[in-house]
SEVOFI-693724 format. One record per residue (C-alpha): x negated, y negated, z; residue in one letter; residue number from 1. Coordinates in Angstrom, 1 decimal, always signed. Example, Ala and Ser with C-alpha at 12.3 -4.5 7.8 and 13.67 -1.06 7.14 Angstrom:
<nodes>
- -12.3; +4.5; +7.8; a; 1
- -13.7; +1.1; +7.1; s; 2
</nodes>
This chain:
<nodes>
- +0.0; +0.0; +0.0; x; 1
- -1.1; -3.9; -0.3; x; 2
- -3.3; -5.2; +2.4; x; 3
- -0.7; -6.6; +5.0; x; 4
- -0.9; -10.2; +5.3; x; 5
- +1.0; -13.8; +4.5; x; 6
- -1.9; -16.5; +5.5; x; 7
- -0.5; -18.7; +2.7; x; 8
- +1.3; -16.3; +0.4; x; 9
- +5.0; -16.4; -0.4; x; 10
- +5.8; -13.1; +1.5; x; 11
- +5.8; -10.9; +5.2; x; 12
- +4.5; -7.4; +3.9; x; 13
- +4.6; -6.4; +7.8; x; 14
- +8.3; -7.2; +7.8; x; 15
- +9.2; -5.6; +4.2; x; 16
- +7.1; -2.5; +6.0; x; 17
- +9.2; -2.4; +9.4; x; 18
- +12.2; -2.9; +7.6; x; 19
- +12.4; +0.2; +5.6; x; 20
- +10.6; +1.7; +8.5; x; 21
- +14.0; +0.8; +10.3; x; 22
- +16.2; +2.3; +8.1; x; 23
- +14.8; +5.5; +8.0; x; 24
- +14.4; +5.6; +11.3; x; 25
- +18.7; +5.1; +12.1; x; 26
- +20.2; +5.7; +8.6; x; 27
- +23.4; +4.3; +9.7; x; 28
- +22.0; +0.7; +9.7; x; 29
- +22.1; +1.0; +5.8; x; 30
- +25.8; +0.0; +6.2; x; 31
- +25.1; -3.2; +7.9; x; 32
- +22.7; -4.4; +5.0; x; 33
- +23.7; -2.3; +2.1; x; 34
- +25.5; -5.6; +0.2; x; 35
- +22.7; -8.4; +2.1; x; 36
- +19.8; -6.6; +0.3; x; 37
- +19.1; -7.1; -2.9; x; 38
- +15.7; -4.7; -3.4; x; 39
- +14.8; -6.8; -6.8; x; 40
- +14.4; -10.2; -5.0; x; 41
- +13.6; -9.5; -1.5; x; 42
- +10.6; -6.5; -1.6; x; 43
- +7.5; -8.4; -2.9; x; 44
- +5.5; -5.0; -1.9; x; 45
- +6.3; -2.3; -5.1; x; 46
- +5.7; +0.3; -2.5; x; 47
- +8.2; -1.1; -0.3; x; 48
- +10.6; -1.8; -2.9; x; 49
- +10.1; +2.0; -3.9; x; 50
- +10.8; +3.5; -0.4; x; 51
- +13.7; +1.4; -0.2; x; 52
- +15.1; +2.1; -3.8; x; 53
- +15.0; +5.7; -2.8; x; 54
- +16.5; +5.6; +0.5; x; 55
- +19.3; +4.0; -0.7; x; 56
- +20.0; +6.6; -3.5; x; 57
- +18.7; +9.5; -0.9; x; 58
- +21.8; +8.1; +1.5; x; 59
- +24.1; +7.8; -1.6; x; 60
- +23.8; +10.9; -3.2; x; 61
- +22.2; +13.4; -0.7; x; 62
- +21.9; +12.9; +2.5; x; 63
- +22.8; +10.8; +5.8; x; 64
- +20.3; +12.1; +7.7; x; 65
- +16.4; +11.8; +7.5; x; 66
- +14.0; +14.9; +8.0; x; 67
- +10.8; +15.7; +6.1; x; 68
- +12.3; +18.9; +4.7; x; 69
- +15.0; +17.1; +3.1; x; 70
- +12.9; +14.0; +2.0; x; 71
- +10.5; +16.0; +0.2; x; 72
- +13.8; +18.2; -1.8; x; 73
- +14.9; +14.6; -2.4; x; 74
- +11.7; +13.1; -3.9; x; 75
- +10.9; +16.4; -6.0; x; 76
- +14.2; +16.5; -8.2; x; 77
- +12.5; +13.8; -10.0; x; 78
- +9.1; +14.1; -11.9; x; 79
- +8.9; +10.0; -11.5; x; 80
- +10.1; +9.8; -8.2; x; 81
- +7.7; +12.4; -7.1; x; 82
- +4.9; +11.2; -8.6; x; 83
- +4.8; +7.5; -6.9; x; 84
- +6.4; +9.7; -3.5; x; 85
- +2.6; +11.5; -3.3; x; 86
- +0.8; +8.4; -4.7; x; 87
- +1.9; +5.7; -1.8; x; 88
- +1.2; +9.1; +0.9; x; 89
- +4.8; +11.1; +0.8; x; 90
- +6.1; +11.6; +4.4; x; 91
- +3.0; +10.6; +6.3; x; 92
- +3.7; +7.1; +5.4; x; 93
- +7.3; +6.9; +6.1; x; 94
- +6.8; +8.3; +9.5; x; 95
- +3.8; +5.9; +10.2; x; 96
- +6.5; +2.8; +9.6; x; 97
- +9.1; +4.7; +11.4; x; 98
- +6.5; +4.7; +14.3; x; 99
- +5.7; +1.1; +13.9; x; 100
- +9.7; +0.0; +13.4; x; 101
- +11.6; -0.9; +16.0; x; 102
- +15.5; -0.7; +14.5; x; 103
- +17.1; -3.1; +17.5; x; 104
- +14.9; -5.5; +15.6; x; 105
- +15.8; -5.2; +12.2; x; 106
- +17.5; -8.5; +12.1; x; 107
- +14.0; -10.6; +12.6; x; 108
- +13.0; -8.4; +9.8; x; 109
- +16.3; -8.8; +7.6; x; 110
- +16.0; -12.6; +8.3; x; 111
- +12.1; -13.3; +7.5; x; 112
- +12.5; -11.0; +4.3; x; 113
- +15.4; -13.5; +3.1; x; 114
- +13.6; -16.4; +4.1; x; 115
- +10.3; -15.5; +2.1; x; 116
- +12.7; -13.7; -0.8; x; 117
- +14.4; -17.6; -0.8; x; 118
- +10.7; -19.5; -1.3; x; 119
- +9.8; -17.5; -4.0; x; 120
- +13.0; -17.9; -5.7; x; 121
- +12.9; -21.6; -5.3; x; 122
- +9.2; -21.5; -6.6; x; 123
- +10.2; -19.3; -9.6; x; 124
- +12.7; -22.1; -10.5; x; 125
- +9.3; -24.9; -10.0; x; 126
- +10.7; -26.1; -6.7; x; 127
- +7.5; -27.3; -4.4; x; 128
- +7.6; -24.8; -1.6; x; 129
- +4.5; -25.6; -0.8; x; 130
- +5.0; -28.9; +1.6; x; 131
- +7.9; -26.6; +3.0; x; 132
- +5.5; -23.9; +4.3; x; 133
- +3.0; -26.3; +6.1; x; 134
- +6.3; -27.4; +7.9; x; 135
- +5.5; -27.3; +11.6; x; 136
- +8.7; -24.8; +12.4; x; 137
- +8.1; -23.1; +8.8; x; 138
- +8.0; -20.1; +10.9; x; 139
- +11.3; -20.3; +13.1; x; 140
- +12.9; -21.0; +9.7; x; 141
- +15.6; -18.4; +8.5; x; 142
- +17.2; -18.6; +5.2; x; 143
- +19.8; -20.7; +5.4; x; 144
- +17.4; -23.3; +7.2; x; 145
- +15.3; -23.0; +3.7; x; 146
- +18.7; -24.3; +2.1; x; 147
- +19.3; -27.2; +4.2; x; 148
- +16.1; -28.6; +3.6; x; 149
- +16.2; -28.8; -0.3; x; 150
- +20.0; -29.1; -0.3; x; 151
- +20.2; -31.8; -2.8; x; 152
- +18.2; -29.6; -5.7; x; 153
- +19.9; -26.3; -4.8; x; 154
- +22.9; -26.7; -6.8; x; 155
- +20.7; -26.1; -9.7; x; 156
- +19.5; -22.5; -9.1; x; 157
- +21.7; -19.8; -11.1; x; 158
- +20.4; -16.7; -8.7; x; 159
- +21.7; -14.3; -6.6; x; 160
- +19.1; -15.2; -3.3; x; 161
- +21.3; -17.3; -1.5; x; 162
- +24.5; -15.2; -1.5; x; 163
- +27.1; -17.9; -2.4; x; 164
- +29.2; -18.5; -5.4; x; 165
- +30.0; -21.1; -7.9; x; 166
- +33.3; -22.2; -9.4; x; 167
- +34.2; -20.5; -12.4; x; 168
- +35.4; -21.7; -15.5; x; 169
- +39.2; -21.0; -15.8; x; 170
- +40.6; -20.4; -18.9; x; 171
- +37.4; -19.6; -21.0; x; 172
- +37.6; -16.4; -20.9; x; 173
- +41.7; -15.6; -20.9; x; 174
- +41.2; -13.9; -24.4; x; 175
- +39.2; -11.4; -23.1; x; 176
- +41.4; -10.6; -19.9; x; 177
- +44.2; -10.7; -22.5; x; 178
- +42.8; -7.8; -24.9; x; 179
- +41.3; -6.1; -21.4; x; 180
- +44.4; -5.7; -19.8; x; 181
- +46.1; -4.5; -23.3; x; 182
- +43.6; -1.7; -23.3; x; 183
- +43.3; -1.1; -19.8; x; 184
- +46.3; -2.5; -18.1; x; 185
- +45.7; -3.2; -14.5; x; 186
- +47.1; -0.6; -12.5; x; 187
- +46.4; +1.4; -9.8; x; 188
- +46.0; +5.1; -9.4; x; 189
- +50.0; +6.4; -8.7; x; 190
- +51.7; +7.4; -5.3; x; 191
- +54.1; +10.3; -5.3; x; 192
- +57.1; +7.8; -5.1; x; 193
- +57.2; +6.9; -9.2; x; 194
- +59.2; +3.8; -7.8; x; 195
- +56.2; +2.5; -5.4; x; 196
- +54.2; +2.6; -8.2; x; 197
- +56.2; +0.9; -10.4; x; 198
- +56.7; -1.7; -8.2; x; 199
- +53.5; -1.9; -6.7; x; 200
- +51.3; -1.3; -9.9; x; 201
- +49.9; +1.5; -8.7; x; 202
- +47.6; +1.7; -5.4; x; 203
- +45.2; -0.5; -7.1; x; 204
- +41.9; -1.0; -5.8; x; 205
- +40.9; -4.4; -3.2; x; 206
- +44.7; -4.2; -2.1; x; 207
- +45.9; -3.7; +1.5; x; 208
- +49.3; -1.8; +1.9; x; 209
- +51.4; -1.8; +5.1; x; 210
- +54.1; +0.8; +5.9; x; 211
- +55.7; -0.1; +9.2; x; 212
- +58.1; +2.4; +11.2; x; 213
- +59.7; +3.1; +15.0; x; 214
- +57.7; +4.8; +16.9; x; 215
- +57.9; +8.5; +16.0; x; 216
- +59.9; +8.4; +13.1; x; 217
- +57.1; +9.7; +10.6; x; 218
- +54.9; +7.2; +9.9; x; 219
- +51.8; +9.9; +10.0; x; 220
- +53.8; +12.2; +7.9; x; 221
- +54.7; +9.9; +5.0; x; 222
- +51.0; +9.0; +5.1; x; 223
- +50.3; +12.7; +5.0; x; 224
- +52.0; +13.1; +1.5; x; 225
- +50.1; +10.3; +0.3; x; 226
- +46.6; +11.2; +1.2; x; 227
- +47.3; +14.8; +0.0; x; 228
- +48.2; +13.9; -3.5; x; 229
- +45.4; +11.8; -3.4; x; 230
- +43.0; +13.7; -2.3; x; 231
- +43.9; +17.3; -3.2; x; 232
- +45.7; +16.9; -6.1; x; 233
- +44.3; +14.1; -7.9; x; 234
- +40.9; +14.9; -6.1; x; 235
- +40.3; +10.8; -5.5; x; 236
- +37.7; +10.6; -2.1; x; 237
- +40.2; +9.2; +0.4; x; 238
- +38.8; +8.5; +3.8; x; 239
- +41.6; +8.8; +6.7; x; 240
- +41.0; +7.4; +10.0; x; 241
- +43.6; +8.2; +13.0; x; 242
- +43.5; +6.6; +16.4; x; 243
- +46.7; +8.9; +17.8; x; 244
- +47.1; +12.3; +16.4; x; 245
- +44.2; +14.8; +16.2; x; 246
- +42.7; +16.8; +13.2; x; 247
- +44.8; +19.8; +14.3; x; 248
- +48.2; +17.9; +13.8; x; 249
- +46.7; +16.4; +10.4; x; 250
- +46.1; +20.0; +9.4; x; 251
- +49.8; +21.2; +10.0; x; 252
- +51.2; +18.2; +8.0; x; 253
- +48.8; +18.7; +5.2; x; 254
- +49.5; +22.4; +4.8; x; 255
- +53.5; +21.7; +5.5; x; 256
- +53.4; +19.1; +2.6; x; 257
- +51.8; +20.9; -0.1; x; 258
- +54.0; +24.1; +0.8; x; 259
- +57.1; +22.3; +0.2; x; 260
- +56.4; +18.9; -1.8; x; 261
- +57.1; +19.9; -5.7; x; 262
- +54.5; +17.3; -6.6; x; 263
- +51.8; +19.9; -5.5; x; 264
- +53.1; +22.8; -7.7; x; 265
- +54.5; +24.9; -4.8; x; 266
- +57.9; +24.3; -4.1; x; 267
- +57.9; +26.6; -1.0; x; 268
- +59.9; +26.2; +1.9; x; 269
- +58.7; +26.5; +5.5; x; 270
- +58.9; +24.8; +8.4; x; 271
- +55.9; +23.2; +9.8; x; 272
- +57.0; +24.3; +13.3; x; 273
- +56.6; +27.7; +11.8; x; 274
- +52.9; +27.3; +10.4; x; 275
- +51.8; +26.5; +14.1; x; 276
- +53.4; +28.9; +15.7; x; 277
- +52.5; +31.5; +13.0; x; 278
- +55.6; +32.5; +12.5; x; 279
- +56.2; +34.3; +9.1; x; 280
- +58.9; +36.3; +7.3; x; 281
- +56.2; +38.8; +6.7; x; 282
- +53.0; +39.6; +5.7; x; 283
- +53.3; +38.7; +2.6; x; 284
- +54.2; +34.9; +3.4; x; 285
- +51.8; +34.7; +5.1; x; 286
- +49.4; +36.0; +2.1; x; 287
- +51.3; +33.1; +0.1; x; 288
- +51.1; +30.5; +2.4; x; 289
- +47.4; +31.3; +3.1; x; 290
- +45.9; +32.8; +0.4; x; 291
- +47.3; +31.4; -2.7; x; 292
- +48.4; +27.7; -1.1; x; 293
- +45.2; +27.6; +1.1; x; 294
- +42.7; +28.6; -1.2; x; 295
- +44.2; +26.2; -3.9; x; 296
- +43.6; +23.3; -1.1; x; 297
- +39.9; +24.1; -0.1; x; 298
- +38.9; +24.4; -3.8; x; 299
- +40.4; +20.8; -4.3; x; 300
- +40.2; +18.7; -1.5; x; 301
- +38.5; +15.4; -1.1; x; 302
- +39.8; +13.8; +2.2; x; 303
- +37.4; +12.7; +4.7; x; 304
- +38.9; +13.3; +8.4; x; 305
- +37.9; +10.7; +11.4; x; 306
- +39.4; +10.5; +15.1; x; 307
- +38.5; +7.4; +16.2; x; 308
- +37.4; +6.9; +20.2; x; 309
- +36.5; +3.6; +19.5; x; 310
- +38.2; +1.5; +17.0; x; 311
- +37.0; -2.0; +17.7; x; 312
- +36.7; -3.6; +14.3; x; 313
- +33.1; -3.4; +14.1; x; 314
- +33.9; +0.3; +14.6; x; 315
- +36.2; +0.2; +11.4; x; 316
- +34.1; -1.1; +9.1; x; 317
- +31.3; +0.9; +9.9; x; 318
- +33.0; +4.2; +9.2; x; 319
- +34.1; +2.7; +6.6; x; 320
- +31.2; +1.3; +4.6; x; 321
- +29.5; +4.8; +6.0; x; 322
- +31.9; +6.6; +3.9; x; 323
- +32.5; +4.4; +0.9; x; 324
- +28.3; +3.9; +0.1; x; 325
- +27.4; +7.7; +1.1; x; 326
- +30.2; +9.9; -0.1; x; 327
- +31.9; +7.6; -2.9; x; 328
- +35.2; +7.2; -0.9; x; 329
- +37.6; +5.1; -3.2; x; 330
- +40.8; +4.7; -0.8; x; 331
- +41.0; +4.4; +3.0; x; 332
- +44.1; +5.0; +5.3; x; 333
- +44.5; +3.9; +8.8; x; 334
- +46.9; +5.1; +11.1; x; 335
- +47.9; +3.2; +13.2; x; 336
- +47.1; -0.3; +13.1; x; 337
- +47.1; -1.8; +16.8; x; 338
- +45.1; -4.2; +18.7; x; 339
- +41.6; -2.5; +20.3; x; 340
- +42.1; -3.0; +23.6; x; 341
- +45.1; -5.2; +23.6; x; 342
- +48.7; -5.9; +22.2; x; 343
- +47.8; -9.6; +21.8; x; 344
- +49.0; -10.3; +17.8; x; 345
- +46.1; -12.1; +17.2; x; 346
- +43.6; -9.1; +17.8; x; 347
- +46.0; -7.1; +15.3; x; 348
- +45.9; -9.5; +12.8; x; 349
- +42.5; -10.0; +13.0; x; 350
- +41.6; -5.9; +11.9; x; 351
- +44.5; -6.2; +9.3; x; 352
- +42.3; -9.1; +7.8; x; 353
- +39.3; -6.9; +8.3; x; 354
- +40.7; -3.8; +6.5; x; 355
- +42.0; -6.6; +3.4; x; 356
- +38.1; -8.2; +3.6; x; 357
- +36.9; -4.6; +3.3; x; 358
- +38.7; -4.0; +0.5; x; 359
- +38.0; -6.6; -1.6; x; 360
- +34.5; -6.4; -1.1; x; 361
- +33.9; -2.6; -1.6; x; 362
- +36.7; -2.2; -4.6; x; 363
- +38.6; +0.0; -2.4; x; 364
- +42.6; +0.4; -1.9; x; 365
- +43.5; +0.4; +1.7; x; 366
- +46.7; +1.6; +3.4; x; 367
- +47.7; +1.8; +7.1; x; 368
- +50.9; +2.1; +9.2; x; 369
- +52.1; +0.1; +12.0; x; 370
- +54.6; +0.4; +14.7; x; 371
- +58.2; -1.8; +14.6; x; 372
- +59.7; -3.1; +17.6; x; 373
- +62.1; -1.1; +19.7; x; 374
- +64.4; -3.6; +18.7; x; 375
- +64.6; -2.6; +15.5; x; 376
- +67.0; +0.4; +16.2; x; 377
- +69.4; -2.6; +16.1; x; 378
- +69.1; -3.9; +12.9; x; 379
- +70.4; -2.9; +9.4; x; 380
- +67.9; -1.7; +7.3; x; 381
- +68.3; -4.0; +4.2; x; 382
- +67.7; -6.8; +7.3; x; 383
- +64.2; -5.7; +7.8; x; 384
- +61.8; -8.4; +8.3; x; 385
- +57.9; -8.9; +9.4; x; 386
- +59.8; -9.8; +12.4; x; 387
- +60.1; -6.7; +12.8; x; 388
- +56.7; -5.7; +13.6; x; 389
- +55.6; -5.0; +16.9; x; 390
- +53.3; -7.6; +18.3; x; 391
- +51.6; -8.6; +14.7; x; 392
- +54.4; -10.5; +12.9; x; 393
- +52.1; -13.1; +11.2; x; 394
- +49.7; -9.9; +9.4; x; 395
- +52.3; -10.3; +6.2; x; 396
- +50.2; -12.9; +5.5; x; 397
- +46.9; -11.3; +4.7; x; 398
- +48.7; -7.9; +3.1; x; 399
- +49.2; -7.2; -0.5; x; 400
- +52.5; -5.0; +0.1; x; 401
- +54.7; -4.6; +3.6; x; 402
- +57.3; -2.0; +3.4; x; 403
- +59.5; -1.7; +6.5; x; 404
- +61.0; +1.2; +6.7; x; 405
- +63.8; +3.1; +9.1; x; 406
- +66.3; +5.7; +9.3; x; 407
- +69.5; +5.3; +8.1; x; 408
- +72.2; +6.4; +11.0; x; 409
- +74.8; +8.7; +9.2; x; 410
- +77.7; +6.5; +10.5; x; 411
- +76.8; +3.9; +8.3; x; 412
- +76.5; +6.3; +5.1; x; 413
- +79.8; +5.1; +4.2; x; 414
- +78.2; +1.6; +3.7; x; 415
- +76.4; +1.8; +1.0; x; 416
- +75.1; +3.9; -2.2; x; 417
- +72.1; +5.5; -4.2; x; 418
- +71.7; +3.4; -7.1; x; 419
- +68.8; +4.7; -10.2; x; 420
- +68.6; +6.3; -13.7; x; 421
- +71.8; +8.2; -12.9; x; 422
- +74.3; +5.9; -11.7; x; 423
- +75.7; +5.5; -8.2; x; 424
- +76.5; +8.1; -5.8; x; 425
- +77.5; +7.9; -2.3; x; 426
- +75.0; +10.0; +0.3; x; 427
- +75.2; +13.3; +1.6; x; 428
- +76.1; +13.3; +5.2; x; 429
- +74.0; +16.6; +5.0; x; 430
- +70.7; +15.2; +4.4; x; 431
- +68.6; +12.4; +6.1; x; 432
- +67.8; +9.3; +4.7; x; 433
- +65.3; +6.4; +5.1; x; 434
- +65.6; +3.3; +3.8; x; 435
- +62.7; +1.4; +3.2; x; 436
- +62.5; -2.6; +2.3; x; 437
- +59.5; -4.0; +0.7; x; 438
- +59.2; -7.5; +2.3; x; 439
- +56.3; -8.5; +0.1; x; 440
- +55.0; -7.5; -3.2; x; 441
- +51.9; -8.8; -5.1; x; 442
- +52.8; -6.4; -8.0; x; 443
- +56.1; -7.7; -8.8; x; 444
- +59.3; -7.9; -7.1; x; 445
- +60.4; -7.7; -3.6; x; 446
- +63.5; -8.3; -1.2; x; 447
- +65.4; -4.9; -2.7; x; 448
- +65.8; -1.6; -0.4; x; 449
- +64.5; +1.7; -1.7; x; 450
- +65.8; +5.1; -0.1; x; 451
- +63.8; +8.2; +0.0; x; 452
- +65.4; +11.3; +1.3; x; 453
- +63.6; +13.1; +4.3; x; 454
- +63.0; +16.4; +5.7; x; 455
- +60.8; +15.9; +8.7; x; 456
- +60.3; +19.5; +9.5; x; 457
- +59.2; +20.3; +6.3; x; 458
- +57.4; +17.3; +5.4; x; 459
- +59.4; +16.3; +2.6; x; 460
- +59.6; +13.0; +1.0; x; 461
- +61.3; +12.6; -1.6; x; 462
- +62.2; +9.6; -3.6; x; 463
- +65.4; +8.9; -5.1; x; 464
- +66.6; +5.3; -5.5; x; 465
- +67.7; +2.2; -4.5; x; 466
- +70.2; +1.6; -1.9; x; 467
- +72.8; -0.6; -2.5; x; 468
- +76.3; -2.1; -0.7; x; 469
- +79.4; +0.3; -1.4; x; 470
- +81.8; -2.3; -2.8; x; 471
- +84.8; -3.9; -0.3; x; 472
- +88.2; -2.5; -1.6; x; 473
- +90.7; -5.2; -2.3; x; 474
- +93.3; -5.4; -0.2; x; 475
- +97.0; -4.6; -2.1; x; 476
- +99.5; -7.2; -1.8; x; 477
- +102.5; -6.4; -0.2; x; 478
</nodes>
């Protein structure tokens, strides 16, 4: 490696050097800094830049943990990458910086690289750094410092150093967005409800989706169908996060909705209560459900399972960036959302604007479910608000799509009808309905009340219209 010094030169090798060392000493540090570095700009040392280049594709594509044995597989599935691995020393180096690297003080690192990566970009761009450096306090200077003190010429550099943004041109390029979206229209990947998605656009990526519910009325389950056609059937990487119910009772729902959704191919019918307790018609159910259903699952799946302890918000977006830069996880669902800690609304809005932050800025779709007030039992169904929700009334703000959603009591069946492709028909006081109200929409319209028809017990969830109010009958004259 380069002699390790920064007398007068435009860089910290010792920093770059205790840095990577960091990272390879706690991998899981990579999510804090993954979108700050940029390995082009900020490593002046080519052996640097290499170590780091490869860790990040080593925790991308192979592995989440460090060890020699697996370093070395690694660096040898590559002729190049091997080569330059055994030229700069192989593991011996990377454990000497590990030695040297203290991780709790990778932001001094992280913030003399920037500083140093800023200088030289400003001296690229024939700015006189010089004076700058033989400041006094040149050496308790960070970044952003660097910026203040040439403020008035910094609106001329075009580069990606400083990590802001400049306005755009609106309207110069609307003839490409016109022929892009004609070839590619913008929608998302679809849900299992055709109208959600029609609505909606699809589960498109850097949206946030709410579904809210009473306590105990399925909110888990309906995510469950979701996630599964997702992630086994479509085979997108979903990651799915839970804070209530363990990976037990996420099992159950996942086998009792492929068994009996027709989306999945199966069509079966079994009671989930049935699955736990094991109880079969005969053997050769249980074959069926377990051989032919189960195999079909562990061949496809793609869902990532986490119980969260701890699910501060620094705690979600770790997971999440964990699972989005190392496994390639394009959708995340929460369940449920609630303050960390406390019921103060503030606290809840605050992770919903997280989990919408996070998805804008790894191109992810995000959905979670959230609690309605016990109150609610109260109100008519095409009434639901965001009042609705249970301590967090001001989230509908930051979300992309809210849909409320509750039971429909079967004394007020008479009230109203299905309406879709068919026509009108009243409901079947022999089946359970939800009706569900979308309170906002950035895809398209809102304010109308869907209704999906709902076996609990067997995880069923099926889609089949809007509900509307059964017209008054005229009174006769007499």
């Amino acid at each position: 490696m380069r002699s390790i010094s920064n007398a007068v030169e435009m860089y910290d090798l010792t920093s770059e050097a205790l840095f990577v060392g960091s990272m390879y000493s706690k991998p899981i540090m990579f999510v804090d800094y993954a979108e700050l570095i940029k390995s082009k700009y900020d490593f002046e040392d080519t052996d640097t830049k290499f170590l780091y280049d490869s860790f990040e594709l080593y925790y991308k594509t192979f592995s989440q943990e460090i060890s020699e044995t697996k370093l070395n597989i690694f660096m040898n599935q590559d002729p190049d990458r091997s080569k330059q691995y055994r030229k700069i020393g192989g593991w011996k180096t990377i454990e000497k910086q590990i030695e040297l690297a203290d991780p709790d003080d990778i932001k001094n690192y992280f913030d003399i690289i920037k500083k140093y990566s800023l200088i030289r970009e400003f001296s690229r761009k024939g700015f006189p750094v010089e004076k700058l450096m033989q400041h006094k306090a040149f050496t308790k200077m960070k970044a952003e410092d660097i910026v203040r003190f040439m403020r008035f010429n910094v609106d001329n550099i075009n580069t990606v150093i400083g990590g802001g943004k400049s306005a755009s041109s609106l309207g110069k390029d609307i003839k490409k967005k016109l022929a892009k979206w004609r070839e590619a229209p913008d929608m998302g990947v679809e849900f299992p409800f055709p109208i959600w998605t029609e609505l909606f656009r699809g589960f498109r990526k850097k949206k946030l989706v709410i579904d809210g519910m009473l306590s105990n009325e399925g909110k888990s389950r309906r995510m469950a169908k979701i996630v599964n056609f997702l992630g086994v059937l479509k085979k997108v990487p979903v990651l799915v996060l839970v804070n209530e119910q363990d990976e037990d009772e996420w099992y159950a729902m996942q086998a009792s909705t492929i068994s009996n959704n027709p989306e999945f191919g199966f069509s079966y019918d079994i009671r989930e209560y049935d699955i736990v307790l094991g109880n079969y018609k005969n053997e050769e159910e249980f074959e069926y459900i377990s051989e032919t259903i189960g195999s079909w699952i562990e061949e496809n799946h793609k869902i990532y399972f986490l119980e969260l302890n701890q699910y501060s918000d620094d705690d979600l977006e770790r997971e999440i960036k964990k699972h989005v830069l190392g496994l390639g996880v394009q959708y995340i669902f929460y369940d449920t959302l609630k303050g960390y800690k406390t019921d103060n609304w503030e606290s809840i809005k605050q992770t919903t604007t997280k989990l919408k932050d996070l998805a804008s800025e790894l191109n992810i779709g995000a959905y979670a479910t959230i609690q309605l007030t016990d109150e609610t039992v109260l109100t008519d169904v095409e009434d639901l608000s965001s009042m609705n929700i249970a301590n967090a009334k001001q989230l509908k703000h930051v979300v992309d799509h809210l849909i409320l959603e509750k039971r429909i009591d079967k004394s007020k069946y008479d009230n109203y009808l299905i309406k879709n492709q068919w026509g009108e028909t009243p409901l079947d006081v022999n089946k359970t309905y939800y009706g569900q109200k979308v309170d906002k929409n950035r895809g398209g319209g809102k304010g109308m009340t869907l209704v999906t028809e709902v076996d609990l017990d067997r995880n069923i969830w099926k889609e089949v219209g809007y509900l509307i109010r059964k017209p008054r009958e005229k009174k006769r004259k007499s």
